[in-house]
Structures are given as structure tokens and as C-alpha cells.
C-alpha positions as CSV (number, residue, x, y, z in Angstrom):
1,X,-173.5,94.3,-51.3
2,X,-174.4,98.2,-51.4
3,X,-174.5,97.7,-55.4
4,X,-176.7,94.4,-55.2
5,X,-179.0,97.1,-52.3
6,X,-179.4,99.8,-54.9
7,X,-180.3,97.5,-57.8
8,X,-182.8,96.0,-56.0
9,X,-184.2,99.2,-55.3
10,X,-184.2,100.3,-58.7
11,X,-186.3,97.0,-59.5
12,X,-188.8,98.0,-57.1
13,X,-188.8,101.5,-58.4
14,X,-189.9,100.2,-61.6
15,X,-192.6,98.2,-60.0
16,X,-194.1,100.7,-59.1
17,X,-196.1,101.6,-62.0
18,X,-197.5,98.4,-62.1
19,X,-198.4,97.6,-59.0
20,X,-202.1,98.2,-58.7
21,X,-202.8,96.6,-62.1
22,X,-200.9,93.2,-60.5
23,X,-203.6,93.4,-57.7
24,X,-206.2,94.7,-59.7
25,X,-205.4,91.0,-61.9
26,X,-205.0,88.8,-58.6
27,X,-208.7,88.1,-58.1
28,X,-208.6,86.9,-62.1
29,X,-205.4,84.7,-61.4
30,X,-207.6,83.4,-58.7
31,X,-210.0,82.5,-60.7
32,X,-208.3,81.3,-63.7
33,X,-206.9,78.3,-61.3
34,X,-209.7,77.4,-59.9
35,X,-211.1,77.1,-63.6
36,X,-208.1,75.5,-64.6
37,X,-208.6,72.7,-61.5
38,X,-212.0,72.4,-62.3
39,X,-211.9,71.6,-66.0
40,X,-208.2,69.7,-65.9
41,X,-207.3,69.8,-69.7
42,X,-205.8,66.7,-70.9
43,X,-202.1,67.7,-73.0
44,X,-200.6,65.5,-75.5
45,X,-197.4,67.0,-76.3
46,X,-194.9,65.4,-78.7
47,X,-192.1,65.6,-81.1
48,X,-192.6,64.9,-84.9
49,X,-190.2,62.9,-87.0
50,X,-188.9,66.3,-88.1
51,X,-188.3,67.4,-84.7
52,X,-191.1,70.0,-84.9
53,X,-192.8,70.1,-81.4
54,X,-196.9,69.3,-81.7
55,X,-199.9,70.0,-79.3
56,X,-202.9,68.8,-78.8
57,X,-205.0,69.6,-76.0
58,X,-208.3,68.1,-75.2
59,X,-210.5,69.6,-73.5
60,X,-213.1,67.5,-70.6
61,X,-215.8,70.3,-70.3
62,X,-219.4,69.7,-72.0
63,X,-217.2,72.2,-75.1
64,X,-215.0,69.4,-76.2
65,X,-215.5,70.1,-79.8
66,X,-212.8,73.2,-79.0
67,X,-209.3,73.0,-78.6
68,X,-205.5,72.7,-79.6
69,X,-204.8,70.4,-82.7
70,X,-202.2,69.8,-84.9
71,X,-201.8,70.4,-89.2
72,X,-199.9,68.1,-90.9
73,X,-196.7,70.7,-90.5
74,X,-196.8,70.1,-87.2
75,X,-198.3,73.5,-86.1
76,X,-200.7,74.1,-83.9
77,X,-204.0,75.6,-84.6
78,X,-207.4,75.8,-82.3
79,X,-210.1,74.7,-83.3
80,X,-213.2,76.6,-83.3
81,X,-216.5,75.3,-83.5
82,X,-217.6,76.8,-80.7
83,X,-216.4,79.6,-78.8
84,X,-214.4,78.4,-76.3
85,X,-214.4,80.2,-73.2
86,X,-211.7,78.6,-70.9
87,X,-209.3,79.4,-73.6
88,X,-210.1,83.3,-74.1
89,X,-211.1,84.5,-70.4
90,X,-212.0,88.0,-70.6
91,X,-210.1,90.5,-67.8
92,X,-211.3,93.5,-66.7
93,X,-208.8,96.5,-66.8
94,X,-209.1,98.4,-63.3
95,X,-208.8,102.4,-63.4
96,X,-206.0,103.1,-61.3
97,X,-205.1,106.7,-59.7
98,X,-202.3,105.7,-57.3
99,X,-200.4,109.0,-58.5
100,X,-202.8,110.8,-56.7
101,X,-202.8,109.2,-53.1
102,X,-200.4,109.7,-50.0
103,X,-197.8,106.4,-49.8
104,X,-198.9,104.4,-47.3
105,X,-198.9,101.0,-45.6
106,X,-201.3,98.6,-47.8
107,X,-199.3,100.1,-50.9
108,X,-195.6,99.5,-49.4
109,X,-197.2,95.9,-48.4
110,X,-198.6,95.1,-51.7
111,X,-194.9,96.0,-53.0
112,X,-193.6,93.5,-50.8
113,X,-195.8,91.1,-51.7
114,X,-195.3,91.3,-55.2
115,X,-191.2,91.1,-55.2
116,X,-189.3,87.9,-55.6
117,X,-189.3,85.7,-53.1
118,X,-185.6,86.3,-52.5
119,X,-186.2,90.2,-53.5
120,X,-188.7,89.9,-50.8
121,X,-186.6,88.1,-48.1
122,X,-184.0,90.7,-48.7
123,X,-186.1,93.1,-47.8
124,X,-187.6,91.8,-44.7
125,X,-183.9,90.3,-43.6
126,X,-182.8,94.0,-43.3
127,X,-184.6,97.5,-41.7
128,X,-181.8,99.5,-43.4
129,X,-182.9,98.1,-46.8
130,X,-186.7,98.0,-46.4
131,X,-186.0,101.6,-45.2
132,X,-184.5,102.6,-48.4
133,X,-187.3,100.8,-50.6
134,X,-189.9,103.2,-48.4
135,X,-187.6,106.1,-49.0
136,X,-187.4,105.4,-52.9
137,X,-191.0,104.9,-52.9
138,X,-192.4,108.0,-51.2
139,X,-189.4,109.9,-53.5
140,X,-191.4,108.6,-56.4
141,X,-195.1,108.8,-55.2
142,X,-193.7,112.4,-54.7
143,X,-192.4,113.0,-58.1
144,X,-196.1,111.0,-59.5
145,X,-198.2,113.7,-57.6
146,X,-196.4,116.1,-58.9
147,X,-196.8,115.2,-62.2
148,X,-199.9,114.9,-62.0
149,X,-200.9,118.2,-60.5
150,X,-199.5,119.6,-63.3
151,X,-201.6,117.5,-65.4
152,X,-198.7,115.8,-68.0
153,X,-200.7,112.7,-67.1
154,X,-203.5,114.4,-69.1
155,X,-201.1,114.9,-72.5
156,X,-202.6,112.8,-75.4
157,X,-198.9,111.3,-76.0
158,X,-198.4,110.3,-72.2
159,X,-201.9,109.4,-71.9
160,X,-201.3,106.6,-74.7
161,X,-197.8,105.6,-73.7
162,X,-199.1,105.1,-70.3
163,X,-202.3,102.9,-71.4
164,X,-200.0,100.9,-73.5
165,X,-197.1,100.1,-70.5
166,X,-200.3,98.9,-69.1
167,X,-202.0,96.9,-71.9
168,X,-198.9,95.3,-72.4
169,X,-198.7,94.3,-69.2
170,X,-201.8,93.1,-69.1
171,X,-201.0,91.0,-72.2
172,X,-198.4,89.5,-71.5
173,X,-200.0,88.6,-68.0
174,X,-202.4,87.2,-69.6
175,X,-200.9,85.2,-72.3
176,X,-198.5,83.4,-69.6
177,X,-201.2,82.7,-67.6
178,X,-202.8,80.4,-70.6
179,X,-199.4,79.1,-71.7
180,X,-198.9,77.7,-68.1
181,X,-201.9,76.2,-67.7
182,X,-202.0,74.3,-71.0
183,X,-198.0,73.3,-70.8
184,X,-198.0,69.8,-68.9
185,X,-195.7,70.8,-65.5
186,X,-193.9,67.2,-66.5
187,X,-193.1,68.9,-70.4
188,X,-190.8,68.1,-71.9
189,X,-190.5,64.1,-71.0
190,X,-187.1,62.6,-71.5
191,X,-188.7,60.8,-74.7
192,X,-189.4,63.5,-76.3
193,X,-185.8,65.3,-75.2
194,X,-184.4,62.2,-76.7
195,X,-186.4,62.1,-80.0
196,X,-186.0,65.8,-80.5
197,X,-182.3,65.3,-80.1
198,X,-181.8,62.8,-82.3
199,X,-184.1,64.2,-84.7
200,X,-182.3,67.1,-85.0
201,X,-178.6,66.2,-84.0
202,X,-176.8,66.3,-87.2
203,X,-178.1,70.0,-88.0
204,X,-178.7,71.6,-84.7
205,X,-176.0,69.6,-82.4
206,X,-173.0,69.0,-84.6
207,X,-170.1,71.4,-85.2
208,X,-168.6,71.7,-88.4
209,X,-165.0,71.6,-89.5
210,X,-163.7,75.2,-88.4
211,X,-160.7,76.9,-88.2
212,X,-158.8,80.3,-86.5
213,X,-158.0,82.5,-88.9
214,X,-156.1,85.9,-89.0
215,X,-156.3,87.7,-92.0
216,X,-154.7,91.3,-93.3
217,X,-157.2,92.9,-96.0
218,X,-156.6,95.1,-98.8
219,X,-159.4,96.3,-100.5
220,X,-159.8,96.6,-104.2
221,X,-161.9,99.1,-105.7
222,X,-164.4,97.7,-108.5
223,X,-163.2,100.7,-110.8
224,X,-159.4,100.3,-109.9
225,X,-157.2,100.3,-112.4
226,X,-154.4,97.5,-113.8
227,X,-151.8,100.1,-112.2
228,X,-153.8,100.8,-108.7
229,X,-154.1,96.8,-108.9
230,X,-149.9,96.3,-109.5
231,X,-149.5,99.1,-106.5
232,X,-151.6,97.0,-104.6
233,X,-150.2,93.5,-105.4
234,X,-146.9,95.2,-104.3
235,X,-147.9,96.8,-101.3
236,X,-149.4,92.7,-100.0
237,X,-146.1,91.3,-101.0
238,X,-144.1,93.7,-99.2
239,X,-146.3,92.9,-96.2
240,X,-145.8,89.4,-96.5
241,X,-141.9,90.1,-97.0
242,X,-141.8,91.9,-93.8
243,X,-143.5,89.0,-92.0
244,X,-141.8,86.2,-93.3
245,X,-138.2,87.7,-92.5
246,X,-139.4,88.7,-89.1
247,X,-138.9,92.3,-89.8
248,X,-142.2,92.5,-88.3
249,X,-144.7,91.1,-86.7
250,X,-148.2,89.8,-88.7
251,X,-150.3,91.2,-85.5
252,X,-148.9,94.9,-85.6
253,X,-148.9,95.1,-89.4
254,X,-152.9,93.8,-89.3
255,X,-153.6,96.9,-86.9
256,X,-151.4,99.4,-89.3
257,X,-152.6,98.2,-92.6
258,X,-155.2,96.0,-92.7
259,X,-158.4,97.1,-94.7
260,X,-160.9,94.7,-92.5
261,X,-162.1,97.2,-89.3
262,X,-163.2,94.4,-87.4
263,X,-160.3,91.9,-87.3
264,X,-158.2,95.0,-87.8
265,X,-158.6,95.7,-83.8
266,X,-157.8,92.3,-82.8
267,X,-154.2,91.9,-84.7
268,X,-156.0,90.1,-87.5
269,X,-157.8,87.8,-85.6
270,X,-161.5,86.6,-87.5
271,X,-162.2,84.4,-84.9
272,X,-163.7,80.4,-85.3
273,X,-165.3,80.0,-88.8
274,X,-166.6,77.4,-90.5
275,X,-164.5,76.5,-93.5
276,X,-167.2,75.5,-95.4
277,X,-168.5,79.4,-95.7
278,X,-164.7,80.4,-96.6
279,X,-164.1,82.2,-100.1
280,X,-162.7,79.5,-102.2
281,X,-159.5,80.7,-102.5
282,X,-158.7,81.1,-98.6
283,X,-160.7,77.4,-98.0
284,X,-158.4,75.8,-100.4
285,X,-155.2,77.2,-98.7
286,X,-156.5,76.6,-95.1
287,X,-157.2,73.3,-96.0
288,X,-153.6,72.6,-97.8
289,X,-151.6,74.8,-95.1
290,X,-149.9,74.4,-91.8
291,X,-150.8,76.1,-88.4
292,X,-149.0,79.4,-88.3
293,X,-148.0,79.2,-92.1
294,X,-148.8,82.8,-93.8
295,X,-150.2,82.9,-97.1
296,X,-148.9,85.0,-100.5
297,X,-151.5,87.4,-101.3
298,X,-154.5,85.8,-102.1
299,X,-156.5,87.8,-104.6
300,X,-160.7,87.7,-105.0
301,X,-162.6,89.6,-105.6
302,X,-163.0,92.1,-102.9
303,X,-159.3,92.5,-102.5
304,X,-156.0,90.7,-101.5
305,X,-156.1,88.7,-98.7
306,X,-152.9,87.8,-96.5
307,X,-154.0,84.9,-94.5
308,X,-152.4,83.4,-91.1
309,X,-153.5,79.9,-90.8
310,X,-154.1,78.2,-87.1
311,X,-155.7,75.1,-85.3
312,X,-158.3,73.5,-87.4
313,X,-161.3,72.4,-85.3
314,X,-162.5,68.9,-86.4
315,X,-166.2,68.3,-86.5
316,X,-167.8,67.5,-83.3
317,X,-171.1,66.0,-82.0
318,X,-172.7,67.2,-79.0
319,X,-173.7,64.5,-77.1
320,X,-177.6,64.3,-75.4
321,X,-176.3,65.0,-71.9
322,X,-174.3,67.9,-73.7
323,X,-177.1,69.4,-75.3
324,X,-179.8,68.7,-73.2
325,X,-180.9,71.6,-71.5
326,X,-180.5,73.2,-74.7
327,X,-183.1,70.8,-76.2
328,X,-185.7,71.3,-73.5
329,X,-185.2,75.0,-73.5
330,X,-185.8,75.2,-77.2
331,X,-188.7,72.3,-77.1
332,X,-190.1,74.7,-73.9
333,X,-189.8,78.1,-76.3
334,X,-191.2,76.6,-79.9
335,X,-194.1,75.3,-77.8
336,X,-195.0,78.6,-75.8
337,X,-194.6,80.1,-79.2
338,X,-197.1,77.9,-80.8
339,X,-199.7,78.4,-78.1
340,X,-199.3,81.9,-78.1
341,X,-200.1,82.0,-81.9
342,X,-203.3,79.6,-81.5
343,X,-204.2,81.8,-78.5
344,X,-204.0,85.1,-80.7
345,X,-205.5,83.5,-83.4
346,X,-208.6,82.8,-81.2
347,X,-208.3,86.4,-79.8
348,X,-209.3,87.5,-83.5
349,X,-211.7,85.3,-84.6
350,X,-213.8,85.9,-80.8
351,X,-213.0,89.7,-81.2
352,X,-212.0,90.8,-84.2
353,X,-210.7,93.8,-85.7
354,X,-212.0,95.5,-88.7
355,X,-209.4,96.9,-90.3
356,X,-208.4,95.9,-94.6
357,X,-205.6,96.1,-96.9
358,X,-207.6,99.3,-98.3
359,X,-207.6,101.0,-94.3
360,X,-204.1,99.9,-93.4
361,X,-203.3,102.2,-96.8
362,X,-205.1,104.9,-96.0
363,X,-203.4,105.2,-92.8
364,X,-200.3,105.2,-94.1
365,X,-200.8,107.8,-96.6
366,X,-202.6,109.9,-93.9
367,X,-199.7,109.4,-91.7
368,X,-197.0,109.8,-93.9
369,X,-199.0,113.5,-95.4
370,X,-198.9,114.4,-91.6
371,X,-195.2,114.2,-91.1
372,X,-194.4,116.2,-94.3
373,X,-196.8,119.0,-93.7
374,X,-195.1,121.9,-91.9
């Protein structure tokens, strides 16, 4: 419970810096939804025969010529005859100084306000931990005033760093905001679960033939010669003597001589691999072995390779219910991730930046002189 307190307080610590740009944004939010009831976009959101997720939003305001629609690959794009102003709603940035006033009750309530709702009735559920939340705060509002007395807020690095944390905040604000209120709160439908999942079952919901594997590695050097090679050969065979006679084990000789650091540290072990991306060699004697069966040394041509064999793994289909809250999670992230990209394409074409292949250069090359120059 005590650790569960103090990471909640570290949360809120971190909260902290952006508190008054949250409240700063709240009158936007505000409006933003009440746009967003007024105009009530009508979403079409659906699956392609290649399981690529489309959308196309149509928009009821007098600017219907702007919107969402879809290319032939099934990305979307916005259209832009018109600038289209419920799309790209521009927020003001407020100029916030909270580093330089006293902690005191409309801050500690906006920090409230702003938690979780469980972070928030965790708070109020206990004095000793809202106590510590104040404590925390007035430590760092402290430490903030300090700071700023002595004017590091003023450094060019800090100053940017600082203007960044909040113009990142800002953007991602801002680009969830849009993303929620073009996503359909019923997306995705069953039927297009469904057609996504069968659309894309044999590559993205079927298992392939695997097996365990545990392997002990000798590597061969590309300028070894036909007597480091024979040294070699006879080093693996003695291995596979010692194994095969029970003179020693095949999980204590992979940690003392295997060549392979990863597998070396589990006894051998390579884990569940598809056969199919196997070496040739070691496919064909997984495939013609038994489970627990050790291999002669195979040789290819990084090295030899003494090979323990064990279960094989037979293909396997995941069925819908299996795999559906992977389907609408990944339906839910390709769309976002389309609207983001029609949303930042708009952002360019309504304010965009003048920079070339011929500046980007020059910046580089002013840059680059700049680090080398003592």
C-alpha cells in the first residue's frame, strides 16, 4: 500500500509542470465539444478486402466539400478544397509563471481535479495521503522558486527544453482531441472485427510450425584454417561424446563451451522458433529427429552447431474470439494513425513551413562545423 502511496505521489509530482497548460486548454476542450455536437460529423469506417482499415468522414456543415476520404490503397487523405476549420482548430498557448507563486488552494484543487478518477478518489479517501501530495507539492513549488530566482529558467537550453515539454503536450492534446471526435464511439463494429479477421487470419492469426531448440555453438573464423577447422571438428565431437555417454550433461557443457552468448546463459536454450527460418542444415535434422535426440556436429557456415531437439509445435489458428481484442486494438491503432497523418497533413498545407532540401543542408553542414570547431 505505502509503495502504491508513494507512486501515486510521484505521478502527481510530474503533473505538476503541466498543470496550468491543462487548465489553460480546458476552455478550448469546451469548446471543441460543443463544436463537435453542433456540426455531428457523419463516420464511415470500414475494412478493405485487404484488411487495410479506411475512413471517410463527411462532414454536415455548409464546408462539406472538406474532409476524410480514401485512395485506392486504402489510406486516408483530407481533402482540401477549402480550408476546413473544424478539422484544424487553432489553440492559444497561455504564458504560465506558476514557478513564481506561493502553493496554494485553487492550485492543489486544480491538481485534484486533473488526477484519475481513481488517483483522485485515492486522494480524497485518505488525509494522510492528500497530506503527502500537499507536502510533495509545496517541496517542489519550493525547489521551482528556487530555480527560478536564480534564473536557470532563463538559460537558452532550459528555456527550449521547457517550451518543447509544453508544445508537446499541447500536441498531443490536441491531436487526441481530433482523433476522438472523428472515431465513431461504436468503432470498430463486430463486422468489421470479423472481416478484418478473416482477412488477415492466415498471416496475422496463424502460428507456424515451431520448435524448442537448444543448441551449443562453435564459431568458425572466415580465415580459419583446414587445421583450426580439424581442431574444431574435434573439440564438437568430443562434446557430443561426453553427452551421449552421460559423462556430462548438454546444459552445463552449453554454459562452459558454447560460442552463442545468448543461449549460452540459458543451458542452450534458443527458445520457440519457427522452423521455417532455420539454417538448412539444422531444419532438415529437426524435422528428421526425435525430441531429446542430440545431433553430430552440424557444420555451416558460421560454425558447428550441436543441436538438442525438443517438442515440435504444430501450426495453429487463432480463433476470432482468440484474437479479438487483438483485432480491434490494432483496427483502433491503424486508424488513429491514419487520422493523425491526414490531420498533419492539413496542419502543413493551412500553415506551412518553408524550409527545402537546399535549407535542411545548410543546416546540417552549419551544425555539423559547429560541433567540430573547438
Amino acid at each position: 500500500m505505502q509503495n502504491s502511496k508513494d507512486q501515486l505521489i510521484r505521478v502527481m509530482t510530474l503533473g505538476l509542470v503541466f498543470g496550468a497548460l491543462l487548465f489553460i486548454l480546458a476552455a478550448e476542450v469546451n469548446h471543441l465539444k460543443s463544436s463537435q455536437e453542433s456540426e455531428e460529423d457523419d463516420a464511415t469506417i470500414y475494412i478493405q478486402e485487404d484488411g487495410v482499415t479506411a475512413v471517410v468522414i463527411n462532414e454536415s456543415s455548409a464546408d462539406s466539400e472538406s474532409g476524410i476520404i480514401t485512395t485506392k490503397d486504402g489510406i486516408i487523405t483530407l481533402k482540401d478544397e477549402k480550408k476546413s476549420e473544424n478539422i484544424q482548430e487553432p489553440i492559444n498557448k497561455g504564458d504560465s509563471k506558476t514557478q513564481e507563486l506561493p502553493i496554494n488552494f485553487d492550485h492543489i484543487n486544480l491538481l485534484i481535479t486533473n488526477m484519475s478518477t481513481d488517483e483522485r478518489n485515492q486522494a480524497l479517501a485518505s488525509l494522510d495521503l492528500f497530506t503527502k501530495i500537499v507536502e510533495s507539492e509545496a517541496n517542489n513549488r519550493s525547489a521551482l522558486m528556487a530555480a527560478a530566482n536564480n534564473q536557470l529558467n532563463q538559460h537558452p537550453n532550459v528555456k527550449f527544453m521547457m517550451d518543447r515539454s509544453s508544445e508537446n503536450m499541447l500536441l498531443e492534446f490536441y491531436l487526441n482531441l481530433l482523433i476522438d471526435r472523428k472515431l465513431p464511439a461504436e468503432f470498430p463494429t463486430n463486422e468489421q472485427l470479423i472481416d478484418f479477421y478473416e482477412s488477415n487470419k492466415e498471416t496475422r492469426f496463424t502460428s507456424p510450425l515451431r520448435a524448442r531448440i537448444w543448441q551449443i555453438f562453435l564459431s568458425k573464423s572466415d580465415e580459419a584454417t583446414e587445421e583450426e577447422i580439424l581442431e574444431l571438428q574435434q573439440k564438437a565431437e568430443e562434446i557430443v561424446l561426453k553427452i551421449k555417454t552421460g559423462r556430462n550433461d548438454f546444459s552445463n557443457l552449453a554454459v562452459s563451451q558454447s560460442q552463442h552468448d545468448v543461449s549460452r546463459s540459458r543451458g542452450g536454450y534458443m527458445g520457440v522458433m519457427e522452423i521455417e527460418d532455420l539454417l538448412p542444415e539444422i531444419k532438415e535434422y529437426i524435422l528428421q529427429s526425435q525430441i531429446g535426440q542430440v545431433s553430430d556436429p552440424i557444420e555451416t557456415d558460421s560454425g558447428l552447431h550441436i543441436i538438442k531437439r525438443g517438442t515440435i509445435l504444430p501450426e495453429e489458428v487463432l480463433s476470432f474470439e482468440q484474437a479479438e481484442d487483438q483485432v480491434r486494438q490494432i483496427l483502433i491503432n491503424q486508424t488513429g494513425l491514419q487520422l493523425k497523418n491526414a490531420i498533419f497533413d492539413q496542419a502543413r498545407a493551412d500553415y506551412p513551413q518553408e524550409i527545402s532540401e537546399e535549407i535542411i543542408e545548410e543546416w546540417w553542414l552549419a551544425i555539423k562545423a559547429a560541433e567540430v570547431t573547438p
